[in-house]
N, C-alpha and C positions, 0 to 999 in steps of 0.2 A: 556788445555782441560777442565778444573776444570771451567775455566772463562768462555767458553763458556755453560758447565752446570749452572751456573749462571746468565745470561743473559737468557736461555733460559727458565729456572725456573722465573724469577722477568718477564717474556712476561705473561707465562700461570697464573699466580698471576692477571695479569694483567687484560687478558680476563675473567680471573673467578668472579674478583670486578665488570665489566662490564656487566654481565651475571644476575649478582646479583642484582646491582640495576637496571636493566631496566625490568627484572622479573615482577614486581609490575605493570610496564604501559601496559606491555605486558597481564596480567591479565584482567586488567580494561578494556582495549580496547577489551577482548574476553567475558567479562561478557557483556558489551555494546552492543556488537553484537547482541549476542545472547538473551539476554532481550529486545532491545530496537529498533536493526534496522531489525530482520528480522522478527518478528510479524508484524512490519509496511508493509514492503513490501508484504507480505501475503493478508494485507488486502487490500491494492491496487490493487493486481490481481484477489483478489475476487470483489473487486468494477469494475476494468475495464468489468471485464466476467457479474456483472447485465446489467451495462451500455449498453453493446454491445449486453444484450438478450432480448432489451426493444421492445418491438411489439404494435403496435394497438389493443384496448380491454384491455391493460394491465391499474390496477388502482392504482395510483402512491400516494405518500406524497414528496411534494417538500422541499430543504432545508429553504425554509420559512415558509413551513406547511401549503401551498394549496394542498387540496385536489384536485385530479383530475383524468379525464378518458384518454389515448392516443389515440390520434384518428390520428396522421399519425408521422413518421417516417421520418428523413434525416440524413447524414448523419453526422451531433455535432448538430441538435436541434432537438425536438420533440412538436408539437402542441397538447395542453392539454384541454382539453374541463372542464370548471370549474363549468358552470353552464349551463342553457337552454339560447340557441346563444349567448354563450360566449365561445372563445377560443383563448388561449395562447398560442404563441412561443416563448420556450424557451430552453435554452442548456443546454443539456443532464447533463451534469456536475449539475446541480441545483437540479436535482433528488436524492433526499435521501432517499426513499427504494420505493419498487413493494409490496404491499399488497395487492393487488389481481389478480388474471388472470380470464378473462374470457373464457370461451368456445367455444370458436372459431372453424369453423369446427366439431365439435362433433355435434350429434343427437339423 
């Protein structure tokens, strides 16, 4: 009986050394998380919800940093009016923020 208290004490030894060091990666991987991957994903679904509330009138900064007007709407590109009879298409994804709305329907 004594030998099996033995064995079964050197097992629980055992998982508690195991416990112990993996502790520290278990740590790092919840600091990671939580610092690094779910502020990212946050901002993804804040970008997919600009992306998908982009409208005509709406006045854009592109990720190149053309300015420009929306003058129509499909479904991954949107055609950009950049200057007087000029206008760009291009996808939605290249949009890097709405800085202005216009008034559309209002009077």
């Amino acid at each position: 009986m004594t030998h099996l208290f033995i064995i079964l004490q050197a097992q629980s030894d055992g998982i508690a050394s195991l416990v112990s060091s993996l502790l520290p990666f278990i740590l790092i991987i919840a600091v990671f998380y939580f610092l690094i991957l779910r502020p990212q994903q946050k901002r993804q679904k804040e970008r997919a919800k600009l992306l998908e509330g982009v409208k005509k009138g709406d006045k854009i900064i592109t990720s190149g940093g053309i300015h420009g007007t929306v003058e129509g709407v499909e479904d991954d590109s949107v055609l950009v009016k950049i200057a007087d009879n000029v206008k760009v298409k291009m996808d939605k994804a290249a949009i890097g923020t709405i800085v202005g709305l216009t008034d559309q329907g209002k009077k």
